[in-house]
C-alpha positions as CSV (number, residue, x, y, z in Angstrom):
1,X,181.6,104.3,137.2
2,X,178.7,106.4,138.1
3,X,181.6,109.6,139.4
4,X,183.2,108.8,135.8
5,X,179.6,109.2,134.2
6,X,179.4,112.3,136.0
7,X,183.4,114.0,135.1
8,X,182.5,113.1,131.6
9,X,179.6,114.8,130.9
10,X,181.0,117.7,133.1
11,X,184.1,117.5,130.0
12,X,181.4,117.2,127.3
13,X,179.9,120.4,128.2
14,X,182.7,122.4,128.9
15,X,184.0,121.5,125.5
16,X,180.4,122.5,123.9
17,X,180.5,125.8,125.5
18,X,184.2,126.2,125.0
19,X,183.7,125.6,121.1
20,X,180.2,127.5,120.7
21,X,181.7,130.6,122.5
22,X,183.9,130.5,119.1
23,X,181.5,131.1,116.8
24,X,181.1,134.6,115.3
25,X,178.4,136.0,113.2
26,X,179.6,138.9,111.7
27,X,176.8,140.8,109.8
28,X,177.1,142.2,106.4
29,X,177.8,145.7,107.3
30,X,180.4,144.9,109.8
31,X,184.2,143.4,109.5
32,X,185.8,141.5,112.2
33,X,189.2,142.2,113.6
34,X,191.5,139.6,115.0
35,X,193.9,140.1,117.6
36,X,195.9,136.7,118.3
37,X,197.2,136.8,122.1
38,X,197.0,141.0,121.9
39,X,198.7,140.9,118.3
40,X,196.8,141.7,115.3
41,X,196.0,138.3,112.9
42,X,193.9,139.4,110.7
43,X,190.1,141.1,109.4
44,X,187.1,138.4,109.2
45,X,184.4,138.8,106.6
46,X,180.5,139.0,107.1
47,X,179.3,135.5,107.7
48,X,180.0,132.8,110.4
49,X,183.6,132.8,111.5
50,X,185.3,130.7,114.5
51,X,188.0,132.1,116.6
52,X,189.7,130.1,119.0
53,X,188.2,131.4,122.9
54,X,190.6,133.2,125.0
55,X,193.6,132.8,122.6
56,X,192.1,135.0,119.9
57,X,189.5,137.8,120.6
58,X,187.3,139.0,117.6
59,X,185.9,142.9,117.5
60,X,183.5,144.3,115.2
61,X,183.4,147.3,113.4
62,X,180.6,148.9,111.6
63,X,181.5,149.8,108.2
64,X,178.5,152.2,107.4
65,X,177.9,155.4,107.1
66,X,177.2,157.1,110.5
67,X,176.8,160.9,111.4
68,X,177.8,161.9,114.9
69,X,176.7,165.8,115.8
70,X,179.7,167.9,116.6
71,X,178.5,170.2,119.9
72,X,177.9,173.5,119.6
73,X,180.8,175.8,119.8
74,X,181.1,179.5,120.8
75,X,183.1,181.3,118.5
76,X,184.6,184.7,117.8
77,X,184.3,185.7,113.8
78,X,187.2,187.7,112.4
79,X,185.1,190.8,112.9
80,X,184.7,190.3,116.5
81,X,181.1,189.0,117.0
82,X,180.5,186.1,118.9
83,X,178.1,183.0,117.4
84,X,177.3,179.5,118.2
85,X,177.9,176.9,115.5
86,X,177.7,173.4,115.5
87,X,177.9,170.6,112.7
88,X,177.1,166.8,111.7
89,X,180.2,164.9,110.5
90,X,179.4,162.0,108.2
91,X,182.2,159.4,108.4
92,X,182.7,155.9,106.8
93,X,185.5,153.3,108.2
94,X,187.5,152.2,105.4
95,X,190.1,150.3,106.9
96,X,188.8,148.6,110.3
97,X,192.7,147.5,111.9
98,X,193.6,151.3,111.5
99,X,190.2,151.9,113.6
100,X,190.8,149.7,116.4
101,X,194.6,150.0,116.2
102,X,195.7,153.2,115.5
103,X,193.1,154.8,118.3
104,X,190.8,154.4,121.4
105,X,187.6,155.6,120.2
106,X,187.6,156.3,116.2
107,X,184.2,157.8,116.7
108,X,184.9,160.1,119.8
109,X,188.6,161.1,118.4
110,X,187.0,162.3,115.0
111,X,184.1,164.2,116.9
112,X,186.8,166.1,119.0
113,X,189.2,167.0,115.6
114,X,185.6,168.5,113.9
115,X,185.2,170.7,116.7
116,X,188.3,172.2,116.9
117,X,188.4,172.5,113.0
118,X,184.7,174.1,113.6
119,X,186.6,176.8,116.0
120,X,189.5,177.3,113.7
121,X,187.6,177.9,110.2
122,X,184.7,179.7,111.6
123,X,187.5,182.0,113.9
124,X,188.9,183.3,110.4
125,X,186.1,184.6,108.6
126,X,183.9,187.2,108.9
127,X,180.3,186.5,110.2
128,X,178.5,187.7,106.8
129,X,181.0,185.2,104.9
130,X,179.4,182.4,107.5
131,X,176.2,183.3,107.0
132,X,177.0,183.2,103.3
133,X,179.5,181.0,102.6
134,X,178.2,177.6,104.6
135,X,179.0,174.8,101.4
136,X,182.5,176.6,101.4
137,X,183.3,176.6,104.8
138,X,181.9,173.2,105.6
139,X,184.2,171.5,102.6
140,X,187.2,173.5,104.7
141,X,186.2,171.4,107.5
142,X,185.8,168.7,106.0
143,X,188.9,169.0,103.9
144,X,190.9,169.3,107.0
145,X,189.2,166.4,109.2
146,X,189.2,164.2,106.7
147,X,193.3,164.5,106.3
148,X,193.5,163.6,110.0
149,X,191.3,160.9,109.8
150,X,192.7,159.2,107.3
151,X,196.0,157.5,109.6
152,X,193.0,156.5,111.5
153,X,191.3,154.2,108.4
154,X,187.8,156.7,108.2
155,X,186.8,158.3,105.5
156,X,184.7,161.6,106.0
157,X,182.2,162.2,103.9
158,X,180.8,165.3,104.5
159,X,180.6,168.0,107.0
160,X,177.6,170.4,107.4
161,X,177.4,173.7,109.3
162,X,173.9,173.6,111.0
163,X,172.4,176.0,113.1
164,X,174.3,179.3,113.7
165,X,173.2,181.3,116.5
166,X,173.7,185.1,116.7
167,X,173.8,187.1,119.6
168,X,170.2,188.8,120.8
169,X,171.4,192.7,119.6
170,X,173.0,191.3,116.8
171,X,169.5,189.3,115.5
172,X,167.6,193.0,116.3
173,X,170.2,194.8,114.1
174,X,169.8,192.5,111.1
175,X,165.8,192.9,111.4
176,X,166.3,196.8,111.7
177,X,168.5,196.8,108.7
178,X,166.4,194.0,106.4
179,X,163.2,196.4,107.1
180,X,165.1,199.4,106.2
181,X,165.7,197.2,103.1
182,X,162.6,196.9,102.5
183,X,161.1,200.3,103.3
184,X,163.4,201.4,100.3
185,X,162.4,199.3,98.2
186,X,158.9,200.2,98.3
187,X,159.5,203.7,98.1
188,X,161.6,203.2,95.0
189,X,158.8,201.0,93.4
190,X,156.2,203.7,94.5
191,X,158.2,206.2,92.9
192,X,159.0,204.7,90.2
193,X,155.1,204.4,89.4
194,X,154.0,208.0,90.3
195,X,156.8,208.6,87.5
196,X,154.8,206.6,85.2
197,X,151.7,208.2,86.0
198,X,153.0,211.8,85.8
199,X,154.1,211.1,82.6
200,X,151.0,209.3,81.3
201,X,148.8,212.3,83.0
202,X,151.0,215.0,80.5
203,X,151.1,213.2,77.9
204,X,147.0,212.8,77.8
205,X,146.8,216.8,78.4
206,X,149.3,217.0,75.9
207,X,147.1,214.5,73.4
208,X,144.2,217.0,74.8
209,X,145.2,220.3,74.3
210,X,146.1,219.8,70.7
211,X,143.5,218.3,69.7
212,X,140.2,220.4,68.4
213,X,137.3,219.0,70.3
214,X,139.1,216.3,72.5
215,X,138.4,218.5,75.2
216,X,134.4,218.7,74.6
217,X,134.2,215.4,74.0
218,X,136.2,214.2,77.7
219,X,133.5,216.1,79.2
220,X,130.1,215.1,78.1
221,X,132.2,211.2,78.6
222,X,132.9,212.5,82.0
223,X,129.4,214.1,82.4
224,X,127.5,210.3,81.2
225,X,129.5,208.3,83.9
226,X,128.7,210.4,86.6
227,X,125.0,210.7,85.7
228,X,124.5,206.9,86.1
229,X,123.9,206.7,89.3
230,X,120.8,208.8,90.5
231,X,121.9,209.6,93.6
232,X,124.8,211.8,92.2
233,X,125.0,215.0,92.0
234,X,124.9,216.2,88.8
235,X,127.3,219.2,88.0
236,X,127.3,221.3,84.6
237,X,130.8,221.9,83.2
238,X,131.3,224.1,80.0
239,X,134.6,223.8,78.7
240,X,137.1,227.2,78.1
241,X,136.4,227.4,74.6
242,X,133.0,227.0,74.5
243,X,132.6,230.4,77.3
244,X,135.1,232.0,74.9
245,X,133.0,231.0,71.8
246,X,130.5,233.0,73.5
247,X,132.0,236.1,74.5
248,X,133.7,236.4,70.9
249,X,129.9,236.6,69.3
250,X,129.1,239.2,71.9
């Protein structure tokens, strides 16, 4: 009786581990995929869900948003010059049997399509257009991943260029050239406001010389600012028509 005792209690908790290793919590961002003997049964919703143990096997996919970084990748421009680019791919599963099913590694397969789309977009455009252009070119990318990705069940929803890294001599040259820049552009604006005060000088001499007594009267103005101060020297200045007043009564 006491061996019987013994076998069925052995039974009992076989049978309690067999049944509680069926119980699934699935969490509210995941779905649960079904495979029946290898063969695909069915997708589980979030909440507690039984599967029958080694007959039925239950794999969880999360159905958020996730980025993965796509590695940076050297690549020649159309114009020849040689940059480092990489990228973040932002990817949602929308159909969890096509990502277990239809590949390995959803994650790692999309990763590897982005970086050769990286190469191939970035490869036909010149380096000023992917400098310029980054919203354009990532939507390319994206564009062209997300058509792959789609016999996989993940939607990708968006693709940003990064960093893009120029060659040493390259980074020099565009610092040369962006000083030049601005070098010109203050000797336009410093120009431009000699111009001003060229013309502002004639016309005042202009304003000057036709008027009777202007003349006089910008000197003693001239003569009472610089006598403010008594450690200036004080100079005497007699205008051209006053010494020619003179000489005419002589």
């Amino acid at each position: 009786m006491e061996a019987l005792s013994g076998l069925g209690i052995f039974v009992l908790i076989v049978v309690v581990i067999f049944v509680l290793s069926g119980i699934k919590i699935i969490n509210q961002y995941e779905r649960g995929v079904v495979l029946t003997l290898g063969k695909f049964t069915g997708i589980r919703q979030p909440g507690l869900q039984i599967i029958v143990p080694i007959f039925q096997r239950l794999i969880k996919v999360d159905v958020r948003s996730t980025p993965i970084d796509v590695a940076k990748q050297e690549v020649i421009t159309r114009d020849n010059v040689t940059v480092g680019v990489d990228a973040v791919v932002y990817l949602r599963v929308v159909d969890a049997a096509k990502a277990i099913l239809e590949t390995t590694n959803y994650m790692y397969a999309t990763s590897q399509f982005a970086q050769s789309a990286l190469r191939d977009v970035t490869g036909n455009v010149d380096m000023d257009d992917l400098l310029g252009k980054r919203d354009q070119i990532s939507q390319q990318i994206k564009e062209i991943v997300d058509r792959q990705t789609d016999a996989w069940g993940i939607d990708v929803e968006a693709v940003k260029v990064q960093n893009i890294e120029l060659p040493q001599d390259m980074k020099r040259a565009m610092a040369k050239q962006a000083e030049a820049e601005r070098e010109k552009r203050a000797n336009i604006i410093g120009a431009d406001g000699e111009k001003i005060a060229a013309q502002t000088l004639a016309d005042a001499a202009k304003i000057l010389s036709t008027t009777p007594g202007a003349i006089n009267l910008r000197t003693l103005n001239t003569l009472e600012r610089i006598s403010t101060e008594p450690s200036q020297k004080t100079m005497f200045l007699f205008p051209i028509e006053l010494i020619d007043a003179l000489r005419g009564r002589k």
